[in-house]
N, C-alpha and C positions, 0 to 999 in steps of 0.2 A: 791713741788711735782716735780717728776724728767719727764724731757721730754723722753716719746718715744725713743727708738731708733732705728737710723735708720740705712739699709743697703743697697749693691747694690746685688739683687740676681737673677741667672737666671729663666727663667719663663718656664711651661711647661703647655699651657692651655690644657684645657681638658670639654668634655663634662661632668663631673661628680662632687662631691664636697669632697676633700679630708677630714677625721678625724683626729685629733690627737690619735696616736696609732693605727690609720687603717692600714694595710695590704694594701699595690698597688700596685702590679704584673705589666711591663707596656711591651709591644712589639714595638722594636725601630725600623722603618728603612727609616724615612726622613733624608735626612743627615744631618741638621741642627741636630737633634737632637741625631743621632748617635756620632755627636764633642762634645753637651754638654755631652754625657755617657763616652768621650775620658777624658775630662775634668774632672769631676767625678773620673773619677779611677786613674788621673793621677796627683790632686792634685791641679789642674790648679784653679778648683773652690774648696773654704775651705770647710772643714768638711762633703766632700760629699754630699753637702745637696742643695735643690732647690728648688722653690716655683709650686707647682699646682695651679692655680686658672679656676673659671668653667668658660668655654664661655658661651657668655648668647643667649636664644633659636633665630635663625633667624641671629644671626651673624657672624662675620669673623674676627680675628684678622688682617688679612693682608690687609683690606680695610677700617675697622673700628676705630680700632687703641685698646685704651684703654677703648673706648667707649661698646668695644664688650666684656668686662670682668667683672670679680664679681669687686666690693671692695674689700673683706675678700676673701682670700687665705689660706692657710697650706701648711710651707713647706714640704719637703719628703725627709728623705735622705737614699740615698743607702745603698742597703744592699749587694745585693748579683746581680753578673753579668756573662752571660753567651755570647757570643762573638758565632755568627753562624758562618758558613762558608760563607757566601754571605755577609758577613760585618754588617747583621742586630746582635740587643740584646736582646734578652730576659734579666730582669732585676726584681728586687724584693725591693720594697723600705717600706718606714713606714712615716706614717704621723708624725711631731714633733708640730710644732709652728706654732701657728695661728699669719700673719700679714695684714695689710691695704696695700693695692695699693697704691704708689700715684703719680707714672711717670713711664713712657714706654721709652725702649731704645732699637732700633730696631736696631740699626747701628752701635754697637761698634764691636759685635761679631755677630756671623753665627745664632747664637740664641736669643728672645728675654731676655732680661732681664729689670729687675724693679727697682725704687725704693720706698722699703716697711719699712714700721713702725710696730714693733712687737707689739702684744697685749696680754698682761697678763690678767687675769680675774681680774676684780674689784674689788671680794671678795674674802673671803676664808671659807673652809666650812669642818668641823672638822669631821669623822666619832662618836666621843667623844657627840655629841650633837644629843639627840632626836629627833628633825626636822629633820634634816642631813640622819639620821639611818633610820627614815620612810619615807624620801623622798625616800632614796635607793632601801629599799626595793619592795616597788610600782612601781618603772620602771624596776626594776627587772623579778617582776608578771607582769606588762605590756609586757615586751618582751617576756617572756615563752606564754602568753598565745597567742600573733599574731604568734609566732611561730609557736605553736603547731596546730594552722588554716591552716595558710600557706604551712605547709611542713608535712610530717607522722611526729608523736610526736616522735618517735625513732629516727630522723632523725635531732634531738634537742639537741643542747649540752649548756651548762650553761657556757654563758660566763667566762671568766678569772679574779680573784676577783682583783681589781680594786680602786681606791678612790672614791672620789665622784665628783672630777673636772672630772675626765677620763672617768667614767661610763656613762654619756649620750653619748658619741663620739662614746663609745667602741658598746653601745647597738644600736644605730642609722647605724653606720658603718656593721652592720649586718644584716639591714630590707632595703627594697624595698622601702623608703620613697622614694617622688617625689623631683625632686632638689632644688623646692623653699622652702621644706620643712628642708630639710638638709642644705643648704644653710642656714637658720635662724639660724640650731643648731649650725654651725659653728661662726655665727656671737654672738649668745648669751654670757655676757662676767661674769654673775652670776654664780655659780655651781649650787646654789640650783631654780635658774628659768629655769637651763637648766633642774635640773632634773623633775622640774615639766615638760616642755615642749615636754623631751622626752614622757614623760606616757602619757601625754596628745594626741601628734601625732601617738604612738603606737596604743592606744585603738581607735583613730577615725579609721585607718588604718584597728582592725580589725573588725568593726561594718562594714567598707565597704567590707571587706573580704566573714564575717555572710549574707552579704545582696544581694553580686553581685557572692560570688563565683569567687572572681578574685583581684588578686593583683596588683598596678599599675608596667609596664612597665618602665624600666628605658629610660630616654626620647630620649636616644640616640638612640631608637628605631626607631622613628618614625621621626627625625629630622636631614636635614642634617649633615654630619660628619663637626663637624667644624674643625677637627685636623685632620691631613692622620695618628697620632699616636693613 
């Protein structure tokens, strides 16, 4: 069996849990992080690409360490970059590749970076196979219908079709799940336990929808900022 591989990559925590194939719009203007967007655009770091991972509730990376981070990350790589006048970025990135944590490097450069072991899923999971086909479709229905709770049903557009590794990231990436909940979908390394897991969290999501008339708050609501990003 081949070992992991490993890399050295910059970090950009966040209050939130990145997807694979999610959309992450980011607003730059700590400078540490405006030199990783230098670096980004200018090659410095390869293939435009760098690791999100969530801080975890109550913490700080700058006094915690690594302590204050997920394990599982996603990187992100740049898409599109817009340069203000006042030296901040507006920026547009995409989730790629889920890795592990597994050392903090706070000292070489202006920004943190890690080093991370990438994670491929375990298995593989064929849309060709009947399990496969009606796992899909069920998290499918499970999305439309918290959807169409959550939001005016015209206000509902039907995901982008998808595999079946991509499709729980892709559906999860577009509900209000709470972070420890997305957080697990990130860590899940099955496709088809993710895609049970997706339906599963959609539908509890919308019986508390049906029950409270209210969707959870993404956490970064109501917890301090752990990033000024």
């Amino acid at each position: 069996m081949t070992a992991p591989s490993r890399e050295t990559l910059p970090l950009f925590p966040l209050g939130t849990v990145l997807m694979p194939g999610a959309p992450l719009p980011l607003h730059i203007f700590e400078p540490r992080y405006r030199q990783l967007t230098v670096d980004l655009v200018t090659g410095a770091v390869p293939n435009k690409e760098f690791g999100v991972v969530a801080v975890r509730e109550g913490f700080d990376t700058d006094r915690h360490g690594i302590d204050a981070l997920a394990t599982v990350g996603c990187s992100a790589r740049l898409l599109d970059v817009r340069r203000l006048p006042d030296g901040r970025y507006d920026v547009v990135t995409e989730g790629r590749r889920r890795f592990r944590l597994l050392d903090l490097d706070d000292g070489s450069r202006a920004y943190l970076c890690g080093t991370v072991e990438w994670l491929p899923d375990t298995a593989e999971a064929s849309e060709s196979d009947d399990l496969t086909r009606m796992l899909m479709a069920s998290a499918r229905r499970a999305h439309k219908a918290y959807c169409t709770d959550a939001w005016k049903s015209e206000d509902w557009v039907e995901p982008r079709a998808v595999g079946p590794a991509e499709l729980p990231h892709v559906l999860a990436a577009d509900c209000l799940l709470p972070l420890t909940d997305r957080q697990a979908m990130l860590e899940e390394l099955d496709p088809l336990e993710r895609l049970r897991l997706v339906r599963r969290l959609l539908a509890r999501e919308r019986g508390l929808l049906r029950d409270l008339r209210a969707i959870p708050a993404p956490t970064t609501t109501f917890a301090t900022d752990s990033s000024p990003n």
